[in-house]
N, C-alpha and C positions, 0 to 999 in steps of 0.2 A: 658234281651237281646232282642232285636229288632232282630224277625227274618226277616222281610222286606231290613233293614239294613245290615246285614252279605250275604243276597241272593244281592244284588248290588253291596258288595266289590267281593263278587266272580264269579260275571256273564263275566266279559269279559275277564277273566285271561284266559292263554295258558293252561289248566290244561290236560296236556296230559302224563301220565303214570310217565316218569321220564324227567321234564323239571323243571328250575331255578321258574316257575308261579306256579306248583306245590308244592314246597317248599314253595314260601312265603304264600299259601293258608294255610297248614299247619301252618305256623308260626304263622296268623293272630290268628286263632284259638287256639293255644296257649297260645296267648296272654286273650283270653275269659276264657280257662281252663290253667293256670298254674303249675300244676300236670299232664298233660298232656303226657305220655311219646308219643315220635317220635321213631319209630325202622325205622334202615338202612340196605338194601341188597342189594348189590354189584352186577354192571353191571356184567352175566356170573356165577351169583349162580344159583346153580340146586336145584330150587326146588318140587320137586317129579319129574314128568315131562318135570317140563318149564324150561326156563331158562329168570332170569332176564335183560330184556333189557337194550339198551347201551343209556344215555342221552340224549335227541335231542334239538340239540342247534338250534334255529331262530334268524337269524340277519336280514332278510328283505327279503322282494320276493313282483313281483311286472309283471305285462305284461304291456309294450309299444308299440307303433305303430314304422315303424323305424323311423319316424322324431321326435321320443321323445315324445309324448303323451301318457302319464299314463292313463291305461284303469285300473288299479288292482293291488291293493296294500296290502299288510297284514295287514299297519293300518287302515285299514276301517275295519275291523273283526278277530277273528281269526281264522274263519271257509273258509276263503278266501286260505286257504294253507291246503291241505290233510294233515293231522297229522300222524308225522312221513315222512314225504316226503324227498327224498334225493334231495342233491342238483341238481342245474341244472341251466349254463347260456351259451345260447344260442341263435339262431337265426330260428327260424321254422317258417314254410308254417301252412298257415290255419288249412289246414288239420291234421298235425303232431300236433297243440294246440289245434283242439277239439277232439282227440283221449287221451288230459291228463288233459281235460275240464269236471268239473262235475259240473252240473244244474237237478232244482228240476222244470220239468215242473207243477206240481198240487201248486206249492209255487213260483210261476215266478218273486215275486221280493226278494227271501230270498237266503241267502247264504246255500248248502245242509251241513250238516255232514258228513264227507268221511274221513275215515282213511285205514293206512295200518302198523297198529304197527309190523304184522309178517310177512311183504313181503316187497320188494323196487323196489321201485318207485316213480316217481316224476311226481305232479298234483297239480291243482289247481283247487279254484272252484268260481263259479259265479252263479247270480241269472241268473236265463233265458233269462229274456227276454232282458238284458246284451247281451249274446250270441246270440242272434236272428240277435243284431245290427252288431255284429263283419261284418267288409267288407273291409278289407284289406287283401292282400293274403301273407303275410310274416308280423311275430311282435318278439319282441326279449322278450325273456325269461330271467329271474334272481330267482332264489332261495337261496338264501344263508342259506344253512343250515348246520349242521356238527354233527355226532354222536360221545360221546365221554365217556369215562366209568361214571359213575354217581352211583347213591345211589336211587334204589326206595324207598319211603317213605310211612308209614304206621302210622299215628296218633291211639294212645290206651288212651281210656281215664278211667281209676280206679276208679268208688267207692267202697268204701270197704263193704260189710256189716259183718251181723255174723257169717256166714259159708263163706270158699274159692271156695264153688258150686256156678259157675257163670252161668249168662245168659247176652247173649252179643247182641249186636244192631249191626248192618252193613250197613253202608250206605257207598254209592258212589261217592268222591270229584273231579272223572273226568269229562267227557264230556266239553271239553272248548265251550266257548260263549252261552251256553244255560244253561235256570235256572229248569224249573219244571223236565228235565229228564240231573239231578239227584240231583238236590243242593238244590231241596225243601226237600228231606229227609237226605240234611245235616244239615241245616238251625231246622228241626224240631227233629233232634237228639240230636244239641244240646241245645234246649227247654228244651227236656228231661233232658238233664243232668242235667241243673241249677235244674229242682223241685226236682230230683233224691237226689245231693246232699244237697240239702236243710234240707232231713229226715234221718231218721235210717233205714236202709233196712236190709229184714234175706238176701238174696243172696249177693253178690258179681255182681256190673253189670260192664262189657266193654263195650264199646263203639267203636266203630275201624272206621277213617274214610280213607278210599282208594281207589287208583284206580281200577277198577272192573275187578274182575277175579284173575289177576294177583295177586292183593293185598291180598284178601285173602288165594290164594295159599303158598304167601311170608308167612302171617301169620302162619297159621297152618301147613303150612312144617317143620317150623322152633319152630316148642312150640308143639311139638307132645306129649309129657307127660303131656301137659294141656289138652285136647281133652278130655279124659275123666271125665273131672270137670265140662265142659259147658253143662248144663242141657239144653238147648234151645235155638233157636236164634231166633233173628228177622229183616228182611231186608225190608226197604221202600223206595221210592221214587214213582216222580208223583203226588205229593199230592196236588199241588195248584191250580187246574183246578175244575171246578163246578159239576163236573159228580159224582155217586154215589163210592164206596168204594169198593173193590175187596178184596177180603182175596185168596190168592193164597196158599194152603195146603203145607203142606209141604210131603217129600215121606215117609209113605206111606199115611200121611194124618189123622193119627187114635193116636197122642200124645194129653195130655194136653195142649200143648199151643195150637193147633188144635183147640180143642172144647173148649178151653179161648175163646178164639179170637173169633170165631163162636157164643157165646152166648155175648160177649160184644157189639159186633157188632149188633144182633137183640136188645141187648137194648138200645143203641144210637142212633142207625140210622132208618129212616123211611123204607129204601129200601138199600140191598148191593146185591152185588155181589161174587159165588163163584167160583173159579176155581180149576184144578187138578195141581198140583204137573207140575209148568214149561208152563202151558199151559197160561199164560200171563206174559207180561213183564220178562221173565226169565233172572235171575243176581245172583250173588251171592249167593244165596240159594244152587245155583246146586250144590257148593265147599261144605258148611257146610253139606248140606245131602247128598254128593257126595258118590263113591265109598271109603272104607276101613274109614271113616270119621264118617259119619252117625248119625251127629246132627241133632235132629228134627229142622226145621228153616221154619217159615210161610216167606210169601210175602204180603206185604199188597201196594195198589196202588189205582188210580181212574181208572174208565171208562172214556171215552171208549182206549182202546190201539190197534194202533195209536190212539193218537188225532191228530188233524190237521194240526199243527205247528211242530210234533216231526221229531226230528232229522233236525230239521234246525235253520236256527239265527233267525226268527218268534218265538222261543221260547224265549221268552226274559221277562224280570220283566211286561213288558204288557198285558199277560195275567192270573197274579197268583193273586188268589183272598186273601189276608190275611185271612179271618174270617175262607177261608179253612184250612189253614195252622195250626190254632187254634184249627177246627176241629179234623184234623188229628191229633194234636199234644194229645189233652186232650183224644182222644179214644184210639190211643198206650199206653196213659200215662196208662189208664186205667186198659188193658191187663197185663201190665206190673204190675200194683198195685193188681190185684186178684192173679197172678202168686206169688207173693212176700209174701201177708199175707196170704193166704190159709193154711191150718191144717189140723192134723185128729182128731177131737174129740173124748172123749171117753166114754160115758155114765156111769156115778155111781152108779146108783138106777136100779131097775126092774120095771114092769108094767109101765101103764102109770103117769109119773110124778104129782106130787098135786098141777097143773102149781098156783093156788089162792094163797095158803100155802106160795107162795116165789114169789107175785109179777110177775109172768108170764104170768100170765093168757092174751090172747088177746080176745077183743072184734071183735066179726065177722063186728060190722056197721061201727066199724071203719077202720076195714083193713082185710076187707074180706080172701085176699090171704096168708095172714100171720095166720090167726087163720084155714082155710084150711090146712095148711101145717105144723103147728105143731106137729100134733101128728106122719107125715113121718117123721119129723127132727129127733123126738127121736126116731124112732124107725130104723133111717137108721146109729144113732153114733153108730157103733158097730167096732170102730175100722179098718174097711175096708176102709172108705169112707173119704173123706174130707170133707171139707166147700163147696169148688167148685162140688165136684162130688154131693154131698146131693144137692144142688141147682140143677146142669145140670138135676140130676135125676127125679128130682119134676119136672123140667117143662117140659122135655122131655116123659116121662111113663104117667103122670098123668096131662097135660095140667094146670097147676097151674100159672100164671106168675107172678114169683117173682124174682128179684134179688139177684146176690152172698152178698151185704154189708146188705141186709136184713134179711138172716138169715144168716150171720156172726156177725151182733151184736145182735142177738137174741142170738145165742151159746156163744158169751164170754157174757150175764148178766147170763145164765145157769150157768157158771164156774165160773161166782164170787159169786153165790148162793153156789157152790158146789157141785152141780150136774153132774159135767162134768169134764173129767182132758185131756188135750192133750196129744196126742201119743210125744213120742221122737223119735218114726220112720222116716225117712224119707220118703220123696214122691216118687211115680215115676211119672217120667215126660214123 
């Protein structure tokens, strides 16, 4: 899959909570995963708190001058019409059109981001310096819009593996006419998914792509006896911009996917970034770790947030670099791949092992950190510990750097020597 390609079919859609641009965003995608289930909730469902919004239908909206001169039209963007705006055609005084006028003076030629999904009102928006020129004192107004009961939609996308203990991805399919905030973390979700199901995985992963907030309230209001299956989450977006990597904790910040994330990231990346629980780009997370809910679920993003284009149509296929999107894609993939094969070993023998006897033995010249840290591996399988925690352990306690797949295939040649049997326990995560 060409993520470059799927980030352009969905850049200029209407993608706003429950609208017809919505749906077929959905659909395209479908078309990529064909397993793909769609769930439907009804304009007026309660869930937990919320309730599901009513459709908003756009047929055109537009500002004229009164001799008929088109100053603003919705086909030139679709950030050119507050999302969610209710209708409105009419004839208003200057004054009355820049009281429902929104411009981005620090971005004077971009169209801003402005909605109002839980209030009503009718607005439009212009680049600035657009409005600077306005100089006519009366222009006629048209909106045509209409709300009407609908279906918010929630893409879930299945892979099975060997347990029905999932961990699930959550990305973002709204924000219409901009790409890095939020469609690079759909675009790179589903990356993920094609290598995901490409292999055999022990979890069960989801995938869930929706509108934000909302969408996951829909979700897990509505699958409340799944909650306690999903081991972990993880929410991204922001990811096509040059700036370094954020890992945003999740509450209370002290889970294994926490300190996954935390040590895969120091070994990918030259330099990241951390943040507390919400204190960057906060989405979706807040729902999975929310109150009575209380999935651990990281955030991962770039720096800086804002960036300088966010929340306006300057966000656009123009500034998203590919090689990041790759970036970002192969380091989640990553997180995602310790989380999955991780184990507890369990040691068979006592003392220290006859690492020569069975082919173990490591030479310090040739790999200094690995033959440092043999004799903690055996001495930390005692059944407590995992793959990931013996690694985190070595090179947090005792400065050692070494990674989780290096002594994870050190541990399975132990176990097919015989020296070692995996726990059937479960993890906690």
């Amino acid at each position: 899959m060409d993520m470059m390609e799927l980030l352009r079919f969905l850049w200029l859609k209407n993608r706003s909570l429950v609208t017809d641009d919505m749906d077929a965003s959905l659909l395209h995608l479908k078309q990529i995963f064909p397993d793909m289930k769609v769930h439907a909730y009804p304009t007026g469902l309660e869930a937990w708190t919320w309730i599901v919004p009513p459709k908003w239908v756009v047929r055109d909206a537009f500002i004229e001058t009164l001799d008929g001169r088109r100053i603003l039209s919705f086909s030139e963007h679709p950030l050119s019409l507050v999302s969610y705006s209710e209708p409105f055609d009419g004839e208003v005084s200057k004054e009355e059109l820049l009281r429902h006028l929104h411009s981005s003076e620090t971005r004077p030629a971009a169209f801003p981001y402005v909605f109002k999904y839980y209030e009503r009102d009718w607005g439009l928006c212009m680049p600035h310096e657009r409005v600077l020129s306005l100089d006519q004192a009366r222009y006629r107004v048209k909106i045509d819009t209409a709300f009407e009961p609908g279906m918010l939609k929630v893409g879930e996308l299945v892979i099975p593996g060997e347990t029905e203990e999932s961990i699930v991805i959550v990305t973002d399919i709204c924000h219409p006419g901009q790409v890095n905030d939020s469609i690079t973390g759909v675009v790179v979700a589903a990356a993920i998914g094609e290598k995901l199901l490409r292999q055999s995985n022990n979890y069960t992963f989801r995938i869930l792509f929706l509108p934000e907030t909302i969408g996951s309230i829909c979700y897990l209001s509505q699958n409340e006896d799944f909650i306690p299956h999903i081991k972990c989450a993880l929410f991204f977006e922001m990811l096509g911009t040059t700036g370094e990597h954020v890992l945003g904790h999740s509450y209370p910040g002290t889970s294994k996917l926490d300190r996954v994330a935390y040590r895969v990231l120091q070994w990918r990346t030259d330099k990241f970034h951390e943040a507390r629980f919400r204190e960057v780009a906060p989405s979706d997370e807040k729902v999975f770790n929310g109150p009575g809910v209380g999935i651990p679920t990281i955030n991962i993003t770039r720096a800086p947030y804002p960036y300088p284009e966010y929340h306006t149509s300057d966000d656009s296929p123009d500034i998203i670099h590919p090689e990041k999107l790759e970036e970002s894609r192969d380091l989640i993939f990553e997180i995602l791949r310790v989380m999955d094969t991780d184990f507890v070993p369990i040691r068979q023998f006592r003392g220290p092992a006859f690492l020569s006897r069975y082919g173990l033995w490591v030479d310090w010249q040739k790999n200094w950190a690995l033959n440092m840290a043999v004799d903690l591996i055996m001495l930390f399988m005692d059944g407590q510990h995992s793959v990931f925690e013996i690694t985190d352990k070595i090179n947090r306690e005792f400065d050692i750097k070494i990674q989780y797949e290096e002594v994870r295939d050190y541990v399975n040649r132990m176990i097919e020597k015989g020296l070692v049997a995996r726990s059937t326990l479960s993890q906690k995560i």
